[in-house]
N, C-alpha and C positions, 0 to 999 in steps of 0.2 A: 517559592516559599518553603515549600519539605527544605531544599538543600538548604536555606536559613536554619532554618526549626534542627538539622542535624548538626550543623555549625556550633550553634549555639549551645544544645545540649554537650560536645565536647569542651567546647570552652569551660562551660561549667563542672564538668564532672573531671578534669584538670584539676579547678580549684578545689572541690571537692577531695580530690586524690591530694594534694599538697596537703590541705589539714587535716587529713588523716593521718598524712605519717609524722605531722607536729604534733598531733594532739590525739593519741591514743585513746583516750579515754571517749571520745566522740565518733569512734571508727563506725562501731555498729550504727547508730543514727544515721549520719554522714551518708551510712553505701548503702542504706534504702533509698536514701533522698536520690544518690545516684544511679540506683537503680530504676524510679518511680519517674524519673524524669523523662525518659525517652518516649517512655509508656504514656506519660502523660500530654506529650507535644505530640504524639501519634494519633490521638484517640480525640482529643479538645475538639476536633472538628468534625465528630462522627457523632456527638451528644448533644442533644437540644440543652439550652440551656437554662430552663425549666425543670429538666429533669435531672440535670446537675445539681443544680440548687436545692430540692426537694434532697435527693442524698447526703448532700451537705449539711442540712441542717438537722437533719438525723442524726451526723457523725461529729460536729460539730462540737454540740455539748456536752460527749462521752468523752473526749478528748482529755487528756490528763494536763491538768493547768502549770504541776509543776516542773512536768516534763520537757526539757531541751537541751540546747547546748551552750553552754557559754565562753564566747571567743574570745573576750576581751579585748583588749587595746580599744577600748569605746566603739566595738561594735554592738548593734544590738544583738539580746538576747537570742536565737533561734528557738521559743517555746512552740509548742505543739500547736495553739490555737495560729500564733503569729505567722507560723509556715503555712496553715489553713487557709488562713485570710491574704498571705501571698500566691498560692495555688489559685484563688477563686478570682485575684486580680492580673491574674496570667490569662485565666481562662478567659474572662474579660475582652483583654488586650487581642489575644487571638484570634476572639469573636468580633473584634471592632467593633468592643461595645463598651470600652470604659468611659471614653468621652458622652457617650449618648444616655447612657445611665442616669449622668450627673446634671447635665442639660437637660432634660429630660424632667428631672427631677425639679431642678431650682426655677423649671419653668413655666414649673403648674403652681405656683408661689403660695404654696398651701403653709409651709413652715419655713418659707426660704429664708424670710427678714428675721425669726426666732434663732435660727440656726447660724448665718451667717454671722451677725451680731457674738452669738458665743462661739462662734470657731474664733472672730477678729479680737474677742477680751483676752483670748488666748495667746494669740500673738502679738498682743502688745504686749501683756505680760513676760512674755521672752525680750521681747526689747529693754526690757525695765529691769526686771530680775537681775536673782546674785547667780542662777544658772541657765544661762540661756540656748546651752547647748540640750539639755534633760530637757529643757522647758518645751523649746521648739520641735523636739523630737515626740514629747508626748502627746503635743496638739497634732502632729502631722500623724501619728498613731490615732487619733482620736478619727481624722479623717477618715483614714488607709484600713482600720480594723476594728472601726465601730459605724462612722456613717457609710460606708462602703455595705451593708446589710438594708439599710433604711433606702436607699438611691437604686440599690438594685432589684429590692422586692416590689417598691413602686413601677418599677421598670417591669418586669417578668408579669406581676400576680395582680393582672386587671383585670379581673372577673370575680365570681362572688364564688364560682366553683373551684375556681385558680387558688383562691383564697384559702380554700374550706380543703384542699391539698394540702397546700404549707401548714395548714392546725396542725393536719394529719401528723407532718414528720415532725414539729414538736412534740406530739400528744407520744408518737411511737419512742422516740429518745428519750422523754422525759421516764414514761414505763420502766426502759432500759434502767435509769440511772435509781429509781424506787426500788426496784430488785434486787441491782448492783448493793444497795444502798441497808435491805434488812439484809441480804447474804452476810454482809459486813457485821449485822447487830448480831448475827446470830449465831457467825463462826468465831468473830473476834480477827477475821483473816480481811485486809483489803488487797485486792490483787494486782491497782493502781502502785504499791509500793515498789513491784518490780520496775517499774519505770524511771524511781529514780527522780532529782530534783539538779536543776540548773546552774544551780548556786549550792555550796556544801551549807553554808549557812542557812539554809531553808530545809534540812533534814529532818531537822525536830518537828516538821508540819507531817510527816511520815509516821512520827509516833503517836498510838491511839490518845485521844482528847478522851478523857476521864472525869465524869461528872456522880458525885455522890454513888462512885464505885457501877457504875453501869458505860457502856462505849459508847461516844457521839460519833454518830458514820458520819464520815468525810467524805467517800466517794471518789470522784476524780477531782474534786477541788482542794482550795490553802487549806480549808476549815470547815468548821460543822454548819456553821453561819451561812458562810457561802451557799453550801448544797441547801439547805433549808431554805434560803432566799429564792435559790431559783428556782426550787420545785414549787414554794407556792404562788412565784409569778407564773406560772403553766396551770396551777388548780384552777383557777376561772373557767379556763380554755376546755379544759373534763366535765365541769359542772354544766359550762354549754353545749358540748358534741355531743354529751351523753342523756340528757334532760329530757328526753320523749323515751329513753328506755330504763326504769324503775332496775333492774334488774342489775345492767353494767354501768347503770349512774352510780350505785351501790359500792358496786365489784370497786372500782376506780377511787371514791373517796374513801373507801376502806384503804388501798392501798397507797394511795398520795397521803394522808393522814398518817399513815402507822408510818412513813420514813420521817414526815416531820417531825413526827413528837419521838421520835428514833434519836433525829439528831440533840433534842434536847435545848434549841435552840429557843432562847425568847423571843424575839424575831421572827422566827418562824409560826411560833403556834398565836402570836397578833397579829399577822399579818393574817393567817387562813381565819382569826375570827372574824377580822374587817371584812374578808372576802365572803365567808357566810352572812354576817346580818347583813351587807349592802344588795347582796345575792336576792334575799330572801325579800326583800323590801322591791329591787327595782326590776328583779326578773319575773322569779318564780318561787314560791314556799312550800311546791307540795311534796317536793320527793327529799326537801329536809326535814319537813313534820312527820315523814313517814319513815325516814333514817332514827330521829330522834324517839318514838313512841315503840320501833321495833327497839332500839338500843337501853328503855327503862330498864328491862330485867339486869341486865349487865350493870348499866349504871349503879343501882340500886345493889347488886355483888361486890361490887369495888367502890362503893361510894368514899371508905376511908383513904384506900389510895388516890381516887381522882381528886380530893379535896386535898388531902398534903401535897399533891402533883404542884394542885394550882397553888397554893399558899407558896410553896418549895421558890415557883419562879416569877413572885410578885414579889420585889427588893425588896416592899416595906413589911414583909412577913414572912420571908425565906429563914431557913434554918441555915441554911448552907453560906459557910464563913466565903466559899468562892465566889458565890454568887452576889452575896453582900458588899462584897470586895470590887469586885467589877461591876456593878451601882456606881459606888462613891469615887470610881476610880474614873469614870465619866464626867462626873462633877468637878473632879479637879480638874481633868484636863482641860474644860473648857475654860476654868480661871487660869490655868496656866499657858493656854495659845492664846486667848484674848491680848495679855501684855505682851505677846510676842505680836502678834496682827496690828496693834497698834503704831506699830515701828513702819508698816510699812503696810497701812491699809488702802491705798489704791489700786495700787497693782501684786501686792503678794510679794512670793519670793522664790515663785515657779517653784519646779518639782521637787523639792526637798525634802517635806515632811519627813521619810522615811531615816534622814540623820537627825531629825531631832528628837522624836519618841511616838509613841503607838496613839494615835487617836480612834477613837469609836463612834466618831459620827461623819458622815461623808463631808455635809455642807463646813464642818468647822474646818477638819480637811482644806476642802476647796477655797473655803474663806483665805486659809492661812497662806495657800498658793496660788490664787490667782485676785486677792483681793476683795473688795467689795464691787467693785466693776463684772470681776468675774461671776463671781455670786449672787448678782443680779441678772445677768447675761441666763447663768444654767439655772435659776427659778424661773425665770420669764419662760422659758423653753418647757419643762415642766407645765407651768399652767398654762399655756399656752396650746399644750397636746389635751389638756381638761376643756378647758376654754371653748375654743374653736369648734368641736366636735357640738357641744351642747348650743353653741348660737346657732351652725349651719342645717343642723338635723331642727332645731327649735323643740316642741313636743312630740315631735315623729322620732326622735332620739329614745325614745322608751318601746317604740315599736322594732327596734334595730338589737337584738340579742346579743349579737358577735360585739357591735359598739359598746355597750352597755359593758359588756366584760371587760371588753380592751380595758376600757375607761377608770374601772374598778381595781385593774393590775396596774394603771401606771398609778392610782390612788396610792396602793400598798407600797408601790416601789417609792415615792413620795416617802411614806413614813417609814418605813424597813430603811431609810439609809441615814434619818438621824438616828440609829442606832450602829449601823453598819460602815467602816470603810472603806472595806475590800469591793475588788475591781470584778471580778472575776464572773458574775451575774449579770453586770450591766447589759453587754449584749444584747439580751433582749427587748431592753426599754429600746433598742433603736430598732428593733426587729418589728416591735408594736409601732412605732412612730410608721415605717413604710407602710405596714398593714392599716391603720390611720388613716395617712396620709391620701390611698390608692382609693379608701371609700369617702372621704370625701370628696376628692377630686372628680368622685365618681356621681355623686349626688349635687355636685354642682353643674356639670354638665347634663344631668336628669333633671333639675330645675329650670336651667336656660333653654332645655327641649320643649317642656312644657310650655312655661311661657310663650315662646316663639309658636307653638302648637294652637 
């Protein structure tokens, strides 16, 4: 098996060596990959794979979105997360654990019929569509580097301490990226810039987002949207870990807060409202009455700026001709993809959006490329992650804190994406489904104990 594993690392680092000397500009990339490689078939079998993963998802998120290579002649992209999520399907492979993952997974049939259904709208739509090569490739992506986190977590993190691990390296990344995130507000310096973008036409996501003369941090993400989206699909997760200590409950919404409203982001600062009043309702209200009666003095110093704040990014009483602009510039697009989706509202017209113009809400998005088949397929999936949790738990789902939150983040990611259509965040809605998925499967089998008992 080694003399494989040496084989193979030459062969590869071969190809490696050929497009470095076509492709100059990819050298430096390139001969880490061929460096990391050897290290990495070395090493794969001396890591549990729990504690891989746990690292992973630490490093996972800091990762620079627009960071890769671009080979062309219709190969895929090599970005920074996509070689991630090829590294952790090797590790996989080597562990002879990618078949048992997914077995594993479709056979606790917790989301399988939800799931299956919208991978297969997917690949009709490639059969149908006007690009069935993008098409096919993006669903097989969708498997490969998004349900590949949901299949493996359910796999790995079947305990409740397992679990309460994996918060961990979210909660530790996400810190990372809040920090990363006011460094940014407050030197005006991102250091993700060094890294560079994929595509030359994606440079201008490198220059700072300028809002009413103040900088929206971007982080390692396209946009300021992005990073705000998935910081406060992690806020739940702070509000939970931290909720028995007053003190670094504090510490943490002070600092996941001051990146949101950093980013400037509309999106971001309704999404962390949802998360508060639902917080406050189905958890717990006393360490926000106690955030909020410490914070009057403050309040009541800047009451005029927090009052234009909010006026500023309500469309129907902004000052700001940009923000105005991008309201109304939503409203058309949905009159103007409607009479395109009509042309072809069963199946879509696969991946294309991105030649015809910028849309700002995911589902129209998705409407426009995979039809109303599709669109039924990824709502049903959606509430169905809602659904599920609240029949099988019934009223003992209010006694479950960690479910309560899950429950709450996929709420927000629900509405953060009719305004949102960037990709780049999603990951975690599949990262919550495994997390989901592992406690109910977990309380289903604690029911038929009982019973039987």
């Amino acid at each position: 098996m080694n003399k494989f594993k040496y084989v193979i690392t030459i062969i590869i680092s071969i190809i490696f060596l050929f497009i470095i000397i076509n492709k100059t500009k990819a050298s430096i990339a390139l001969s880490f990959v061929t460096l990391m490689l050897p290290l990495y078939w070395i090493l794969s079998k001396k890591i549990n794979v729990k504690s891989f993963l746990l690292i992973f998802f630490i490093i996972y998120p800091i990762l620079p979105s627009l960071a890769g290579i671009n080979l062309g002649a219709g190969v895929p992209v090599l970005r920074a997360h996509r070689i991630a999520a090829a590294l952790l399907l090797l590790f996989l492979i080597s562990n002879s654990l990618f078949f048992k993952v997914f077995v594993d997974f479709f056979k606790s049939n917790i989301f399988t019929f939800n799931i299956v259904i919208f991978i297969f709208s997917m690949f009709m739509t490639a059969f149908f569509s006007y690009d069935s090569q993008a098409t096919l490739f993006y669903c097989l992506s969708i498997i490969f580097e998004m349900l590949i986190y949901t299949v493996v977590i359910f796999f790995v993190f079947k305990t409740d301490y397992e679990i309460e691990q994996l918060i961990n390296s979210l909660l530790i990344s996400c810190s990372i990226l809040c920090i990363f995130g006011l460094f940014e507000k407050i030197s005006g310096y991102n250091f993700y810039w060094a890294f560079g973008v994929y595509n030359d036409q994606l440079s201008g996501a490198l220059i700072h987002q300028i809002r009413d003369g103040g900088v929206r941090i971007i982080g390692p993400f396209e946009h300021s949207i992005s990073y705000a989206a998935y910081i406060v699909l992690i806020l739940p997760l702070f509000l939970y870990k931290f909720r028995n200590n007053f003190k670094t409950f504090n510490l943490f919404v002070l600092l996941v807060m001051s990146a949101i409203i950093a980013s400037q982001s509309r999106s971001g600062i309704l999404g962390a409202g949802i998360i508060f009043f639902l917080y406050s309702i189905f958890v717990e209200r006393k360490n926000l009455i106690l955030i909020f009666i410490l914070s009057i003095p403050i309040i009541i110093y800047n009451a005029g700026d927090i009052v234009q704040y909010l006026l500023n990014i309500n469309p129907f009483t902004t000052t700001s001709t940009e923000i105005a602009d991008s309201s109304s510039a939503r409203m058309e697009q949905i009159i103007f993809m409607m009479q395109l989706i009509k042309k072809n509202f069963a199946f879509g017209f696969g991946n294309v959006s991105a030649n015809v113009r910028s849309v700002d809400n995911f589902y129209l998005s998705y409407f426009f490329q995979f039809g109303i088949i599709g669109l039924v397929s990824y709502l049903g999936l959606l509430l169905i992650t809602i659904i599920k949790p609240l029949r099988i738990y019934g009223s003992n789902v209010f006694k479950d804190q960690l479910m309560i939150v899950l429950l709450i983040s996929i709420i927000v990611f629900c509405v953060i994406n009719s305004i949102v259509t960037l990709l780049s965040y999603h990951f975690i809605f599949y990262v919550y489904i495994g997390i989901i998925s592992r406690k109910l499967f977990n309380k289903i089998n604690l029911n038929n104990e009982t019973e039987l008992n």
